[in-house]
N, C-alpha and C positions, 0 to 999 in steps of 0.2 A: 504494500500500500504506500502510496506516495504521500511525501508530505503535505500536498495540494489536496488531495480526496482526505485528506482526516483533519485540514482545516472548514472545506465542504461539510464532512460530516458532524462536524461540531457545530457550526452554524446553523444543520439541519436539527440537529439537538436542540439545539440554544434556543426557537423557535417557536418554542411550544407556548410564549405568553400569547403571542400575536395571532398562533392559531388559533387557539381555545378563544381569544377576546371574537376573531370575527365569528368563528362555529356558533356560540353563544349567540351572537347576534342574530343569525339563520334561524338555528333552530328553539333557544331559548330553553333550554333545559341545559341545567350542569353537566348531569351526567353524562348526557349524550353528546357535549363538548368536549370534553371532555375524554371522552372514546376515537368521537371524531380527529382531535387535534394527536391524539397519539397514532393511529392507526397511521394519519398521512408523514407524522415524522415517521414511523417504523417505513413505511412504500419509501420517503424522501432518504433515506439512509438506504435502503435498499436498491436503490434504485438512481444512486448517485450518480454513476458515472454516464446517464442520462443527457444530465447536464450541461448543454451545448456553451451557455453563458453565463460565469458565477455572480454578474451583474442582473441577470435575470433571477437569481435563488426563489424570491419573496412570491415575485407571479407564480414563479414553476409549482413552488411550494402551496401556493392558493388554487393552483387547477389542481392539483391532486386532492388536495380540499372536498371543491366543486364537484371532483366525481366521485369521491366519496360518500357525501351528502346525495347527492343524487341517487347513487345504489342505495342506499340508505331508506329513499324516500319513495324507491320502486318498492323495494321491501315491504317499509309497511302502510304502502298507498291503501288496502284497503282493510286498512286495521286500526288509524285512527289520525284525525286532520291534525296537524300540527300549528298548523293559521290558529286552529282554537285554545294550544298551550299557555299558559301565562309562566312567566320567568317567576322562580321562586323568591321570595321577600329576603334572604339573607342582604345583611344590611351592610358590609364590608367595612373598608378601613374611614369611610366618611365620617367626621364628629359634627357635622354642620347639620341643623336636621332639614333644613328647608334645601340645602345641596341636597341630601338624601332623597328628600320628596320627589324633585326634579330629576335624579336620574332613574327613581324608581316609575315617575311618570313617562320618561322617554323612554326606558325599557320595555314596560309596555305598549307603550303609540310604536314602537318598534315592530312587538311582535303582531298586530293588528294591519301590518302593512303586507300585500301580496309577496309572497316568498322573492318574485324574481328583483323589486325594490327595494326590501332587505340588503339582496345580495348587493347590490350596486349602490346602495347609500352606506354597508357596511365597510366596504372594501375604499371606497371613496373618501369619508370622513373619518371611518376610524384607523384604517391603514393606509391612509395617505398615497394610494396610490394612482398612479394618472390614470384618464381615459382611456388614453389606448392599452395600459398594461391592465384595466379592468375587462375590456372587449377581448386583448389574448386570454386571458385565466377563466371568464365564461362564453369563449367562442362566438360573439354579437357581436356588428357592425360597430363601430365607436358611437356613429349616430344614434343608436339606440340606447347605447350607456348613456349619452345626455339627456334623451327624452326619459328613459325612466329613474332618472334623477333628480330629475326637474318635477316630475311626478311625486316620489318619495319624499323629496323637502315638503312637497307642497301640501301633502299628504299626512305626514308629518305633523308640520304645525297646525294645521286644519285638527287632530288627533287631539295635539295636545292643548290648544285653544277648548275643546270639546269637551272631554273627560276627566279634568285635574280632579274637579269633587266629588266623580263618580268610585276613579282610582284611591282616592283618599277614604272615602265611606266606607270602601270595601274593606282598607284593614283598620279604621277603625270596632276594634269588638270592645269597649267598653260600651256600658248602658248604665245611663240615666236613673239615679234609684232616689225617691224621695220619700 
């Protein structure tokens, strides 16, 4: 093994925050982020020497993702819709409770978004990656990365303008006792 391929493979290691953050965002469940984001490091290790350009890593590593999630979603297309999972309430490293609120309300208006705007508002915003290297990682026209982006912002805040007291009601479980 060359010194080149186990710096690759370390990187594909090293990887796993940014996978799990976008997998989460698709599918909103830990666990299955969590499955997802290992599986495609165990393929991305496996399958290193792949790797035409180590400037491309992040995409390469995001289409192995993609079809991941995809097999995934053939699996269990008729066994239960995912559009209707809500992201679990664990409440992470925030101390701020009104930060809390708000990402606990965009995580939801997240998962209420059609799978394919998810993918492309998560990959966009939260991994920072361009247009076109969103278009290679889910094989769409660029032009189409912009319309359903433009979509999912709009979408989005439209969500979260809608639902903040809806989302709020729901964990609130105290009751009123007089």
């Amino acid at each position: 093994m060359t010194h080149s391929t186990t710096i690759i493979k370390n990187k594909i290691a090293g990887s796993r925050d940014r996978l799990y953050r976008v997998a989460l965002a698709w599918c909103g469940d830990q666990m299955l982020a969590e499955d997802l984001a290992h599986e495609t490091i165990t393929t991305g290790i496996d399958k290193s020497h792949q790797l035409r350009d180590e400037n491309q890593l992040y995409s390469w590593l995001y289409s192995i993702l993609n079809n991941k999630w995809y097999r995934y979603l053939q699996k269990k297309k008729n066994h239960e819709n995912l559009d209707d999972k809500i992201p679990c309430d664990d409440s992470g490293p925030c101390t701020n409770c009104h930060e809390l609120q708000l990402v606990n309300q965009v995580r939801y208006a997240i998962t209420r978004l059609p799978l394919v705007e998810r993918q492309v508002i998560s990959l966009v915003d939260l991994e920072e990656l361009s247009y076109i290297e969103v278009a290679n990682v889910l094989e769409i026209p660029i032009g189409t990365v912009m319309s359903r982006l433009h979509r999912a912002r709009k979408n989005l805040l439209d969500k979260i303008k809608v639902q903040p007291n809806d989302i709020i009601s729901k964990k609130n479980h105290l009751h009123r006792v007089k």
